[in-house]
C-alpha positions in Angstrom: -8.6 -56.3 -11.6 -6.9 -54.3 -8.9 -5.8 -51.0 -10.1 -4.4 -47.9 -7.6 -6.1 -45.1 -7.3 -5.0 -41.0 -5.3 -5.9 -41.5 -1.7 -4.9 -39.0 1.1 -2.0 -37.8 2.3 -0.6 -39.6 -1.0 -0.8 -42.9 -0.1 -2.5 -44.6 -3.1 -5.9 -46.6 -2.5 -6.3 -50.1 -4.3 -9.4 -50.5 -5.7 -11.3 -53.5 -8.0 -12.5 -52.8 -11.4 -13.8 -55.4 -13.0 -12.8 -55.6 -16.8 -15.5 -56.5 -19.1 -15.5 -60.1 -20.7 -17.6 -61.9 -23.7 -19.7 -63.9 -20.9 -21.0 -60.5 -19.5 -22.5 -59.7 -23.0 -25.6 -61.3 -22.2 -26.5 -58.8 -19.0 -25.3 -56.0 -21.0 -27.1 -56.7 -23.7 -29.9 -57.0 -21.7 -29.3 -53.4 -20.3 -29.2 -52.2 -23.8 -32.1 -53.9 -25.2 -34.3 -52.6 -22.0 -32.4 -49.1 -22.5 -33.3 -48.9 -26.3 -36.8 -49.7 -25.7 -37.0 -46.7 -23.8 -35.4 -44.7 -26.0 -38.1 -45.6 -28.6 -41.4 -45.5 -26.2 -40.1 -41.7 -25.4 -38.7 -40.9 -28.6 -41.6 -38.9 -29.9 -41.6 -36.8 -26.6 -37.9 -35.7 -27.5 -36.7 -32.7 -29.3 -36.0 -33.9 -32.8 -32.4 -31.9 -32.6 -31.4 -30.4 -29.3 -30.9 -27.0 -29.0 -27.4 -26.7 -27.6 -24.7 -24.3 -28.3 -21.2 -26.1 -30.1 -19.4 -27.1 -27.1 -21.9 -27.9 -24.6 -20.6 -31.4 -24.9 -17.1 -31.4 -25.1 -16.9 -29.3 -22.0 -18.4 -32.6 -20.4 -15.7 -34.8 -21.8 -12.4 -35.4 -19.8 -9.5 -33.4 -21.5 -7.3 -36.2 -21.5 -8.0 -40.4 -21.7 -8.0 -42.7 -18.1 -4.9 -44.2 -17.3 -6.6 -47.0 -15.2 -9.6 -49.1 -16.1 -13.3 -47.9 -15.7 -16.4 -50.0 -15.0 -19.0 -50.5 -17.3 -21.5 -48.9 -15.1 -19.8 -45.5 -15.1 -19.3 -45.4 -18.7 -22.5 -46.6 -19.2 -24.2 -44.1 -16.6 -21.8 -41.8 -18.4 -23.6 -42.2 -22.0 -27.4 -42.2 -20.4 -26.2 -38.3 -18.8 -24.2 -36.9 -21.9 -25.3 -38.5 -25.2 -29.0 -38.8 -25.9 -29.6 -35.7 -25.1 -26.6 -34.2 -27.3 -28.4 -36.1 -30.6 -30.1 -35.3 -33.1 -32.9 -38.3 -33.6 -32.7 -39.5 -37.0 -34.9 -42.5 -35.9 -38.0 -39.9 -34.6 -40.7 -39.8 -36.3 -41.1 -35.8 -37.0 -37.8 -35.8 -38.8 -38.5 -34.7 -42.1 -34.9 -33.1 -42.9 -32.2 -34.4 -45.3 -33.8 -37.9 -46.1 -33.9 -40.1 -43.5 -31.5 -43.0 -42.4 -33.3 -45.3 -41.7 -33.0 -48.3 -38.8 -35.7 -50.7 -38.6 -35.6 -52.9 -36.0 -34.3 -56.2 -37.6 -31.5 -54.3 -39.4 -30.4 -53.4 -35.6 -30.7 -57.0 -34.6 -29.0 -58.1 -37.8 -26.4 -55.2 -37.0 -25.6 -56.7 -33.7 -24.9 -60.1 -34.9 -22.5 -59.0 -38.0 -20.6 -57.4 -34.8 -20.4 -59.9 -32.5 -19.1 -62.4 -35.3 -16.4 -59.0 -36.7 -16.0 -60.5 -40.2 -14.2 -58.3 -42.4 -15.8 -59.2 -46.0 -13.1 -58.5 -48.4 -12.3 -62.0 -50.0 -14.5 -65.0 -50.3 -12.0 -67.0 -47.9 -12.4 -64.4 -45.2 -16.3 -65.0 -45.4 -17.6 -67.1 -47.3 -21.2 -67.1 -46.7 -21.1 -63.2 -46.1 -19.9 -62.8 -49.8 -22.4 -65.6 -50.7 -25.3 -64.0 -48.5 -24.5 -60.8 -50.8 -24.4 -62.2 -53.7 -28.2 -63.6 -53.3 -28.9 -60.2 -51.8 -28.4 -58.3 -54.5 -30.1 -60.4 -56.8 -33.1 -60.0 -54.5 -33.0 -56.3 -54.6 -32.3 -56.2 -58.3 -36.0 -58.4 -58.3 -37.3 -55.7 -55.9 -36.2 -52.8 -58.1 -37.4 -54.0 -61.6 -33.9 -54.0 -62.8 -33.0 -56.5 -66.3 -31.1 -59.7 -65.4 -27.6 -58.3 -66.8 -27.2 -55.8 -63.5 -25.2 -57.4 -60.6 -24.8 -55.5 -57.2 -22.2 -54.8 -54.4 -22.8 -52.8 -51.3 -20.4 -50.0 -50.7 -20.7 -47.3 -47.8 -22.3 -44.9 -48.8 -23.7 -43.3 -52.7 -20.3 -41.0 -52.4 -18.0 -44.2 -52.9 -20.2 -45.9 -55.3 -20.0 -42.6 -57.8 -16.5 -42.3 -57.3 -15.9 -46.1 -58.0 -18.0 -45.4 -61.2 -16.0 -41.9 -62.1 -12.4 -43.7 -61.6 -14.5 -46.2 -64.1 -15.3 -44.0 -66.2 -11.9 -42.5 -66.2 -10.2 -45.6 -66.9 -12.8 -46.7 -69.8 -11.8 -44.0 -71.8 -8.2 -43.8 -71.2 -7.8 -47.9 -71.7 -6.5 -48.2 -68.3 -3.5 -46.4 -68.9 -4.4 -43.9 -66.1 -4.1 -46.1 -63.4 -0.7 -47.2 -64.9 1.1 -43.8 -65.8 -1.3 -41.1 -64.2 -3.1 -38.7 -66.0 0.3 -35.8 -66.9 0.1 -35.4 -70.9 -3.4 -37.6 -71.3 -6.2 -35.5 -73.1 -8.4 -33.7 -70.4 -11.6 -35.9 -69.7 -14.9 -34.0 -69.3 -18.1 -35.8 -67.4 -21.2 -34.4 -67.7 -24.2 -33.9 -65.4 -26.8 -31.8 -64.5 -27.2 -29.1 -61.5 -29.6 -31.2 -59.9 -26.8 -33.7 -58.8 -25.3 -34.0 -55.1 -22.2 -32.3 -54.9 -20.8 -36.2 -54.2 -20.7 -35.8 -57.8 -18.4 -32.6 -57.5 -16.4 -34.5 -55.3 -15.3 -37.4 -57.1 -14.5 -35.4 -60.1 -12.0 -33.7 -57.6 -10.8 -37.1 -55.7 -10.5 -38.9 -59.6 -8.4 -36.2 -60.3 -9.7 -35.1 -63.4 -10.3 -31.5 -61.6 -13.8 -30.0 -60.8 -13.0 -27.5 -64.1 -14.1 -30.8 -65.9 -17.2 -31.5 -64.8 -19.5 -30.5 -66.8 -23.0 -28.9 -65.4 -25.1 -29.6 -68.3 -28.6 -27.1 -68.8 -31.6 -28.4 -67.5 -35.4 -27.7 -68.9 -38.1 -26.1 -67.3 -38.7 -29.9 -65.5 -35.3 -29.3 -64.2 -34.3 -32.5 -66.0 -30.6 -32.3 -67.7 -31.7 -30.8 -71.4 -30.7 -33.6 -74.2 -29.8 -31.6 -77.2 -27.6 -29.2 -75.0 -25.6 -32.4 -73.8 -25.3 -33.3 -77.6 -24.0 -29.6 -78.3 -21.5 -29.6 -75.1 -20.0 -33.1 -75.9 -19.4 -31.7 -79.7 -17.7 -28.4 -78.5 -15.7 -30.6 -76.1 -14.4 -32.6 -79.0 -13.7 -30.1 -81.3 -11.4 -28.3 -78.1 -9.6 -31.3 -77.7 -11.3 -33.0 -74.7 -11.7 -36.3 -74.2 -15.9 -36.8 -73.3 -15.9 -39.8 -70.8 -19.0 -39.8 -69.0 -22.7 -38.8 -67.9 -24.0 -38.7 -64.3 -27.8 -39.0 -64.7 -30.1 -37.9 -61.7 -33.1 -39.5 -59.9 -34.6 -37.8 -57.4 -32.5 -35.1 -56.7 -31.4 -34.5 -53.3 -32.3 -30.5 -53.0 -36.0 -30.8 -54.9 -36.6 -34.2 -56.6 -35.5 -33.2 -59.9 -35.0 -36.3 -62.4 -33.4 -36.3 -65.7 -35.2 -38.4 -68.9 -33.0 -41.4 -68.7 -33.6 -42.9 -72.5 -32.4 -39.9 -73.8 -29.4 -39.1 -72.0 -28.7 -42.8 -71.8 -28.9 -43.7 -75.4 -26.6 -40.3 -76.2 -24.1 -41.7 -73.4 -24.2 -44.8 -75.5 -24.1 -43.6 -78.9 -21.0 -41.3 -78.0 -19.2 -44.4 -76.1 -19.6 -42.6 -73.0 -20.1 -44.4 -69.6 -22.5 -43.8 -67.2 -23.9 -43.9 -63.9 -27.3 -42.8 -62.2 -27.5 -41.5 -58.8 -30.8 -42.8 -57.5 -29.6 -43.0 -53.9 -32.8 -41.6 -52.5 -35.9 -42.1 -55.2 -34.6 -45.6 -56.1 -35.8 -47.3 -52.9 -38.9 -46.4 -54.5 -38.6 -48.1 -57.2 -39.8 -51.0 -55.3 -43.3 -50.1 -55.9 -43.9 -50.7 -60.1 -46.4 -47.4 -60.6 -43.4 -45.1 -59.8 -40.7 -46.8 -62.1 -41.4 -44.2 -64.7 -39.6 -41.8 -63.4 -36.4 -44.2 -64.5 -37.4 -45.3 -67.6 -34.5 -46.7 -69.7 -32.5 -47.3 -66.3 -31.4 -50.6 -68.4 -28.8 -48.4 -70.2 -26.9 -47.5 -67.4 -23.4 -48.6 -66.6 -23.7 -47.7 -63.1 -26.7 -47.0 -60.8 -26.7 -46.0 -56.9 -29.3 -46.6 -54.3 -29.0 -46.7 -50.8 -31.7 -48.9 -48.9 -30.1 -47.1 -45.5 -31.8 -44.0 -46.7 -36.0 -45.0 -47.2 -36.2 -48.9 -47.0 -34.9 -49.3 -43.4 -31.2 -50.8 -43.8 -29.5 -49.2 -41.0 -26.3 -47.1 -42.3 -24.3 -47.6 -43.7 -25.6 -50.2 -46.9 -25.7 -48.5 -50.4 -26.0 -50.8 -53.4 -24.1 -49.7 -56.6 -25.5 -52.0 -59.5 -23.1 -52.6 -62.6 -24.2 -53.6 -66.1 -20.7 -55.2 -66.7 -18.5 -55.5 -63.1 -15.7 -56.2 -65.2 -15.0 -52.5 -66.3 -14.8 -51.9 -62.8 -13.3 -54.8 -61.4 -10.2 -53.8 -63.5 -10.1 -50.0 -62.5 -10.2 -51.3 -58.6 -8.8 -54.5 -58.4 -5.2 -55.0 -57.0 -4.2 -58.2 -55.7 -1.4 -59.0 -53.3 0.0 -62.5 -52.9 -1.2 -62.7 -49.3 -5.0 -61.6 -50.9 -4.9 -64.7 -53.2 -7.0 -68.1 -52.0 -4.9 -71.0 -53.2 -7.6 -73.9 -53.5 -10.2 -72.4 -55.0 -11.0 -71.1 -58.8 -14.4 -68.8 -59.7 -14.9 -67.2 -56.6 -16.4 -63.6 -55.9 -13.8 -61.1 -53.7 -16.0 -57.6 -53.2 -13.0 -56.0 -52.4 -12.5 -55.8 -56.0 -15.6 -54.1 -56.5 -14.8 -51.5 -54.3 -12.6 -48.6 -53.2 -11.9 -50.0 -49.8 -9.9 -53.5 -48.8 -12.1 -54.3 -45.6 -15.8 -54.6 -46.1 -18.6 -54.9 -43.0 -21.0 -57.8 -43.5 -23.6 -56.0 -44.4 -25.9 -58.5 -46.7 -26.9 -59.3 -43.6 -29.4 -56.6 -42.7 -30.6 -56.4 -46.3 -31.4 -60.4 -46.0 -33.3 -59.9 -42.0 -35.1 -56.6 -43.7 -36.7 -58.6 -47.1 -38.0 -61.3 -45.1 -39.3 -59.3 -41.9 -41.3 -57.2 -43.9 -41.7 -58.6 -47.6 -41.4 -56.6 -50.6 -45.6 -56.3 -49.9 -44.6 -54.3 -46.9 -42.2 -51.9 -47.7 -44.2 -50.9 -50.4 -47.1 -49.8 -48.4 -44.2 -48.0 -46.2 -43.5 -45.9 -49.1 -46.7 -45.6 -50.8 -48.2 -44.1 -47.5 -45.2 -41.4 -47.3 -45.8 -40.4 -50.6 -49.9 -40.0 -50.1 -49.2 -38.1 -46.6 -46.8 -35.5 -48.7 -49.5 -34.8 -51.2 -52.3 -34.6 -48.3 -49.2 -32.4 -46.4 -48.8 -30.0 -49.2 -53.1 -29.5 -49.5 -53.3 -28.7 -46.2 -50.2 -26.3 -45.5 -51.7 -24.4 -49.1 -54.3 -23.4 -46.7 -51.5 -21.6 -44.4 -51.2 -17.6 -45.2 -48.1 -16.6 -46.7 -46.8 -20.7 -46.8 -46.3 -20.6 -51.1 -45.2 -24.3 -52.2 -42.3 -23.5 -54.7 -41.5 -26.9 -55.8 -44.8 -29.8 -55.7 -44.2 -33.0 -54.7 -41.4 -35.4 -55.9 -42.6 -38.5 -54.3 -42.2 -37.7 -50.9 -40.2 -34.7 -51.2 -41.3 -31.0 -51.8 -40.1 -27.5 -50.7 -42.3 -24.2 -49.3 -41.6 -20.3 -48.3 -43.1 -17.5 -46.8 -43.9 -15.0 -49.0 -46.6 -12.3 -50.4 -46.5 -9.8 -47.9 -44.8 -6.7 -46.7 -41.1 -8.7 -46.0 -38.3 -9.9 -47.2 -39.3 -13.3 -47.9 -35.6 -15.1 -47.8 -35.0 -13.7 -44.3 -38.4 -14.7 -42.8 -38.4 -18.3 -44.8 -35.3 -18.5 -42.8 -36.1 -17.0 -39.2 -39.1 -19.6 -39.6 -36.7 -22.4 -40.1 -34.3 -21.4 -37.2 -37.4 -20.7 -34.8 -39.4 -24.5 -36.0 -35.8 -26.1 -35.4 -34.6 -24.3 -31.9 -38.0 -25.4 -30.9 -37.4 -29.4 -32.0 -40.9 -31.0 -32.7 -39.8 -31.4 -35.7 -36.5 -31.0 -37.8 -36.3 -29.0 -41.7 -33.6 -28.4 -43.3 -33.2 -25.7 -46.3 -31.9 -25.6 -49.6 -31.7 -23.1 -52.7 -34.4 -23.1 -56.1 -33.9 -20.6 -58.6 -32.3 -18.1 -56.1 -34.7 -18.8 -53.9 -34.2 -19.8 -50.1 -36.1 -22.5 -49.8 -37.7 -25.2 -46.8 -37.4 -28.9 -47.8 -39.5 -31.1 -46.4 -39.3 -35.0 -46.5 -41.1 -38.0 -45.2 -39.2 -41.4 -44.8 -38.6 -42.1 -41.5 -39.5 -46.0 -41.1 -42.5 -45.4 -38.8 -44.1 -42.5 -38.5 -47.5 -42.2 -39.1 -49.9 -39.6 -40.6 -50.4 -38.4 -36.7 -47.0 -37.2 -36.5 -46.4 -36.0 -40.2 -50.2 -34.0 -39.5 -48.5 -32.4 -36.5 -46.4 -30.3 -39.3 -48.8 -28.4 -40.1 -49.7 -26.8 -37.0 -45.9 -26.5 -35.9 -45.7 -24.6 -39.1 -48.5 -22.7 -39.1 -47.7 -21.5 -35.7 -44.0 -20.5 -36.5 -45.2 -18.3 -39.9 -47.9 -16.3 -37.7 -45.0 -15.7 -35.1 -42.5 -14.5 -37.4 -44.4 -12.7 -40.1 -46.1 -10.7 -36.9 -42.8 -9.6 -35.6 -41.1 -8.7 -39.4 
């Protein structure tokens, strides 16, 4: 394609820019698969998160788009000089912040081919053997998981759509459906209860449902940190007797700040016998559930309305795949569903459209990567995945107990735990923190914080796909090194 570009003297130059077609995919793939490879043989080598200032990119970014056509090789040149180095590297093996999101290799692959084929999996006519493919997908995982034959499973986004598909369920269980016909002006004010051990996606569908964060409920928790049973009895009674109309309970498993997990048969079996729906967030500590020995922690999950796990976060399903499992669809098929004529398939009768299942009308394929990730590495070996992540955190914590002024606050919840400095002449929140700031400017390896009973607090995580006990033993002397440093100079 000839385009013109500013020569001298204003007399425009012609120049040839050759527009990028399907049959060039297979040499740019090709540059991509040999560019990726590098990025993972050098990975380990790079700062987990760079330490740049906000900005530092954007300055690097034109102010304003191209009006003519660019080649492929300067926008690709363009990503190898401005991106990489701009990332932080979820896929590295010394991050142990947040919990992971995970990418394994066939989940790429399987990635690639959903978006060369661009099916949008709303409707079984738009795809049928990607709403087929799920189907069978989520029967495997409910195998995988130990979950009773009535659960049946649909893959949203993310863990933040699947609780809000389960609190606009919950909404509408208890109002009858009427609140998705005349709004919720003059209907009783709904209450849902929870613990303080819950994401604040739970906080944020009670605001998006609009039943108003004033209603949500934070229900005490025991010294476990688990939501206390008896004081979810007492606040669902005083609720009653106010004139509030008790809808729901939002269990926890695995807590995203330390762990935490609430007794499931109890809280379950009181959601039940006050006709209360519910749902368990288990987006995290459910991947584990793959492994029988830890299924303890959710006994009585067979209660549940609703549960939430997300295989993008610990079983290597690149984001974004979470799987919300439903007892009885149906409730939720009639809070989401809407159908337009143009939605309908004529010629065929007891079909499966996952856009009814969900918040959104265009779904990704992604069954897909779940189907490429159970068969590349068997159920056998993403067990051992996880079961070596949760050894390495117990052998962590031993060894960084050895560290002066390292206290481990919170022990380990599988693969999660929490630390700070403290027991000497300082204030132990501001040097907990300068230690974070100073392990993270430095990038071998990435923490994040959180708060425990007032206290500031380092998490620390292991889940990323392949790291070894190599990398997760480097920790220790990273950490070691940044508390002798900081505690010197406070």
């Amino acid at each position: 394609m000839w385009v013109q570009n500013g020569g001298c003297c204003g007399n425009p130059i012609k120049i040839c820019v050759t527009i990028m077609k399907y049959s060039d995919l297979r040499d740019w793939y090709d540059k991509v698969a040999n560019w990726a490879d590098r990025y993972f043989r050098g990975l380990k080598d790079r700062p987990v998160r760079p330490n740049l200032d906000p900005g530092e990119i954007l300055q690097q970014i034109p102010t304003s788009p191209p009006q003519h056509p660019e080649s492929m090789e300067a926008i690709f040149a363009d990503f190898e000089r401005i991106i990489p180095d701009g990332m932080t590297h979820w896929q590295h093996p010394r991050f142990f912040a947040y919990f992971n999101s995970n990418s394994a290799p066939v989940s790429m692959i399987a990635d690639q081919l959903a978006n060369t084929m661009g099916a949008i999996c709303m409707l079984w006519q738009t795809s049928p053997a990607g709403t087929e493919l799920e189907i069978a997908m989520m029967d495997w995982m409910r195998q995988a998981l130990g979950l009773p034959q009535p659960f049946q499973g649909v893959i949203q986004d993310s863990a933040t759509s699947s609780t809000l598909s389960a609190v606009l369920t919950m909404r509408e269980t208890a109002l009858n459906w009427e609140g998705n016909r005349i709004g919720l002006f003059g209907q009783l004010p709904l209450r849902i209860y929870t613990s303080n051990q819950t994401h604040s996606s739970v906080d944020k569908a009670i605001r998006l449902a609009g039943l108003g964060q004033a209603n949500l409920v934070k229900v005490p928790t025991s010294d476990n940190l688990a939501m206390d049973p008896q004081a979810l009895v007492e606040c669902v009674n005083q609720d009653r007797k106010h004139g509030y109309l008790p809808c729901g309970v939002i269990g926890c498993i695995g807590g995203t700040s330390v762990g935490a997990s609430d007794n499931l048969a109890e809280i379950l079996k009181i959601a039940k016998t006050e006709k209360m729906y519910s749902h368990v967030d288990a987006a995290w500590a459910g991947s584990a559930m793959i492994c029988p020995e830890y299924r303890s922690i959710w006994a009585g999950i067979d209660l549940a309305d609703s549960v939430v796990i997300n295989p993008h976060k610990w079983l290597g399903a690149g984001f974004d795949c979470s799987i919300q499992f439903l007892r009885q669809p149906e409730k939720q098929i009639r809070t989401l569903s809407m159908k337009s004529a143009y939605l309908e398939t004529l010629e065929q009768t007891g079909i499966t459209d996952y856009s009814d299942w969900c918040i959104p009308l265009g779904r990704r394929f992604r069954s897909l990567k779940i189907w490429f990730l159970l068969r590349a590495y068997g159920i056998s070996g993403l067990q051992t995945m996880i079961r070596n992540h949760v050894q390495w955190t117990h052998d962590l914590v031993n060894l960084l107990k050895e560290i002066p002024f390292v206290e481990i606050v919170t022990e380990p919840n599988l693969s999660l735990f929490t630390f700070r400095v403290s027991g000497g002449d300082f204030d132990s929140i501001e040097v907990t923190r300068s230690v974070l700031e100073s392990i993270n400017r430095e990038g071998k390896i990435y923490l994040t914080q959180t708060t425990h009973q007032n206290q500031f607090v380092i998490r620390f995580t292991i889940g990323q796909f392949e790291t070894t006990w190599e990398q997760v033993k480097m920790a220790v002397d990273v950490i070691r090194c940044h508390v002798e440093k900081i505690v010197s100079q406070s």
